[in-house]
N, C-alpha and C positions, 0 to 999 in steps of 0.2 A: 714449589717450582722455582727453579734459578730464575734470575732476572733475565740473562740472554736470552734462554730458555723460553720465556713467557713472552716477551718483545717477539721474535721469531715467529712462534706460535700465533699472536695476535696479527704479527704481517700474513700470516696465511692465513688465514681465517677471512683477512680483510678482501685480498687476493682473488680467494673462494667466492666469496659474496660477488665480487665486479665481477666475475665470469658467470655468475647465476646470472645475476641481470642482463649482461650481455648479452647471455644467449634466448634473450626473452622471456624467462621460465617465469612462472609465479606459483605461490604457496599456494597449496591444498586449500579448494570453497574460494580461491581469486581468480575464477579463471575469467579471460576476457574474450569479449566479442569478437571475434574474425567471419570477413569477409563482409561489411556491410554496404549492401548497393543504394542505387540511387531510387525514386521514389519509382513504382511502376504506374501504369495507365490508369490504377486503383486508388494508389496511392501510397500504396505498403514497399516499405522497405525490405530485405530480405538479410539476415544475417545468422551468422553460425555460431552456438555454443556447446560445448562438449560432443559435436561430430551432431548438430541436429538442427535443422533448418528453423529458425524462426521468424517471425515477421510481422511490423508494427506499423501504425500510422502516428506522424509526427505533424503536429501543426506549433508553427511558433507566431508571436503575435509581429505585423508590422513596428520594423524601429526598433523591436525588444532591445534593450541596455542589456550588456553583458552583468551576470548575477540575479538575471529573470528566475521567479520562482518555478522551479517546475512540478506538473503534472500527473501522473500515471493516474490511469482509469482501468479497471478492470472489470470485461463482462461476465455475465454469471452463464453457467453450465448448459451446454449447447449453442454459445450465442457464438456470434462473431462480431469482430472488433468493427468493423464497418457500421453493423447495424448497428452496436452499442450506441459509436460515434451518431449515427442519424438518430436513435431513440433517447438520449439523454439532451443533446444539442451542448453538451458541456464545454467546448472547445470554444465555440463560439462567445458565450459566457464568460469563459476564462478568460481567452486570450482578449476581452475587450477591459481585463484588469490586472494585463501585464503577463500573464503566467503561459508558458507553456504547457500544453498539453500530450501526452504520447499515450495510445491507446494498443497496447499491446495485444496480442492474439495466440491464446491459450491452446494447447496440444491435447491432444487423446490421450488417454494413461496409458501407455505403452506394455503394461501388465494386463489390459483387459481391451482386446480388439474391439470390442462392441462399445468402447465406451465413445461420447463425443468430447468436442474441445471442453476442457475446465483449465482447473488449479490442482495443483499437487498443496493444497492446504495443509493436511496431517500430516507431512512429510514422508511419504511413502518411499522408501528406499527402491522400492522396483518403480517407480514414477517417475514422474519428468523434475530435474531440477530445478523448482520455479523459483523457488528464495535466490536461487544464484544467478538465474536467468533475471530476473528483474533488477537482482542489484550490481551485474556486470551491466546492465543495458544503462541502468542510471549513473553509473559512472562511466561509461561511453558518450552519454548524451552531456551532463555534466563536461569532461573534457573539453568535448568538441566544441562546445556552442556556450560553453563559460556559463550553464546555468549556476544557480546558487546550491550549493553541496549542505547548506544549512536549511533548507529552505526545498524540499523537494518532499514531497507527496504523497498518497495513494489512495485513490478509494474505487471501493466495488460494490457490484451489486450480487447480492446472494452467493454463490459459490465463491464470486468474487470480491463477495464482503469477507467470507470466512477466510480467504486468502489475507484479506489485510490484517487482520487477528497475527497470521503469521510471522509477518514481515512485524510488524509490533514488537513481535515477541525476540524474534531471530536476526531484526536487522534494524533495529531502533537508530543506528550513527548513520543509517542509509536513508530512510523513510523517517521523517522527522514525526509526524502526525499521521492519522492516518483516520479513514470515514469508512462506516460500514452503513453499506443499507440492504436491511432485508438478512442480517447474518447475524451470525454469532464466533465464538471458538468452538474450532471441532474438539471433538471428544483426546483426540493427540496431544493439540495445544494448549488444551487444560488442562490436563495431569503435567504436561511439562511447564506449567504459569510460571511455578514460585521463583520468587528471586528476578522477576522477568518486570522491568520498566522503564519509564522514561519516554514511553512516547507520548504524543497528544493522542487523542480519543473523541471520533465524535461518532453515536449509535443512532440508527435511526430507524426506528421500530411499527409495525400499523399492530393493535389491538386483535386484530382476527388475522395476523398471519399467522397462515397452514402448517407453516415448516419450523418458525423461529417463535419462541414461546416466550412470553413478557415476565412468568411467573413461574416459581420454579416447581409449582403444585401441577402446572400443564406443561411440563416439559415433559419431552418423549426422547429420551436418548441422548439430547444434546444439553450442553448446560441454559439456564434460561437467563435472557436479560438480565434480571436485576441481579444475579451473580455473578455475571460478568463487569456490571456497573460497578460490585459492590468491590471484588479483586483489584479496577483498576484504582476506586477511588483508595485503596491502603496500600497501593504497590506505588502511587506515585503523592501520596501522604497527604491529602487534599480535606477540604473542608467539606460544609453539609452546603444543601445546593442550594439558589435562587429559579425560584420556578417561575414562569411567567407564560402567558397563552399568545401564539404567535396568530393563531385564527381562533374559533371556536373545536375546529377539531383537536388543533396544533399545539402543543405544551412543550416548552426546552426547559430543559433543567441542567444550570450550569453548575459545575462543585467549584468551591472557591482555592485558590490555587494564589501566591503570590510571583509564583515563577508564569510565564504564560507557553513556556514549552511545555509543559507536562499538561496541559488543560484538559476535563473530561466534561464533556456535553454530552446529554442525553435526551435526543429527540421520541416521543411518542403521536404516535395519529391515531385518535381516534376511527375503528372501525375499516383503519387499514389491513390492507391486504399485502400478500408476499407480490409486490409491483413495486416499480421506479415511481416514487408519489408523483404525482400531479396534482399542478393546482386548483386546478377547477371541483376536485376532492379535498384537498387537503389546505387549502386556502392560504400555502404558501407556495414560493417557487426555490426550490428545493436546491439547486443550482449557485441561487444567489447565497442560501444558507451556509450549503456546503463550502461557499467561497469563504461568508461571512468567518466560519471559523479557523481557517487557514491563514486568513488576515489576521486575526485573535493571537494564530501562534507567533505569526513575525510579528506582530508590537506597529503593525501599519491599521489597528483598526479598532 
């Protein structure tokens, strides 16, 4: 190509791009939030992604410094965001150690009327966009409120564990770390692992859950714990682990890592059940743990 030619060429090209932006547009899977209100009588926020109403609860801590870590919590299948927030108390927890917290509220799969609120976890193409939904929302929140974009979140419980698996897998520069309790990888997020790393990793497993299996001799359908421990611990090149008893039921097993982003803990409870643990069972406060390793990842702990 001639030099004027190419010079030319490059001014429209440049030209093109300023009028993309201009006009608002953003590339394919960026799409952003519009329309977000102010909080209602509830608490929830109300905002629009790809033409579909969504809406979350936001608590930020008194004072917060711009570059606050932030939060997402996600409730498991049929719950709602409200109750989560009263049945976990996470927010309060958090925010008394700097972090924001946003507790988002899961849709019905819009491929099956009968279903209730979840996660579109396996990425169901007739399903609700949740990986985009969550990381348009955390870069809305981010923006707005100058949280830390290095430094931002998620953990769930059951459907809402198996959602974080996702965001792991599909949005590692968005979700730095991510907690799962009561979950695993759906059977989707599995066959599509490989080549899939870099986030932090923290599991947290009870011995007699019904649904989430520890071993891969009683797994039913889904892959089990210690193969999901076993992918992340060689997807993100880690050592063998330091075990120690946090109560008598309570065992973490840390793998040794010299970076502290990529960290994999693996929490088990004895004689736990598919439940949000509690301490009066499990002899720790699950909460503070959960925090414990998020602080692990930013180098504050």
């Amino acid at each position: 190509m001639p030099r004027k030619t190419a010079v030319l060429y490059s001014l429209c090209l440049c030209i093109a791009v300023c009028l993309f932006l201009s006009l608002g547009c953003t590339a394919p899977g960026a799409e952003s939030l519009g329309s977000v209100s102010e909080p209602d009588e509830n608490g929830f926020r109300t905002c629009v992604y790809k033409d579909v109403k969504r809406k979350f609860l936001l608590y930020i801590p008194e004072n917060a410094p711009k570059g606050a870590p932030l939060l997402f919590m996600l409730h498991g299948y049929g719950d709602a965001a409200d109750v989560f927030a009263d049945t976990t108390g996470m927010a309060a927890a958090a925010n008394a150690r700097g972090y924001a917290v946003v507790y988002p509220q899961g849709q019905g799969d819009p491929s099956d009327k009968t279903s209730a609120a979840c996660w579109n976890f396996d990425g169901k193409k007739d399903g609700n966009d949740d990986v985009g939904f969550l990381t348009a929302l955390a870069r809305y929140l981010q923006s707005t409120y100058g949280f830390d974009k290095k430094a931002t979140f998620v953990t769930g419980f059951s459907n809402g564990a198996f959602m974080t698996y996702r965001l792991a897998g599909d949005a590692p520069k968005t979700f730095r770390a991510v907690a799962s309790v009561s979950g695993t990888m759906g059977m989707t997020t599995w066959k599509e692992r490989m080549g899939k790393a870099g986030a932090a990793i923290l599991q947290i497993t009870g011995t007699k859950d019904d649904l989430v299996a520890l071993r891969a001799e009683d797994a039913h359908g889904l892959p089990a714990v210690e193969e999901v421990i076993a992918y992340w611990k060689a997807a993100n090149v880690l050592g063998d682990a330091e075990t120690e008893q946090l109560s008598p039921q309570t065992s973490l097993s840390r793998y040794g890592s010299a970076k502290r982003g990529n960290l994999l803990w693996n929490i088990v409870i004895e004689n736990g059940r598919h439940a949000w643990p509690q301490e009066a069972f499990s002899g720790v406060v699950v909460n503070e743990v959960i925090l414990d390793f998020f602080d692990a990842v930013r180098g504050t702990k």
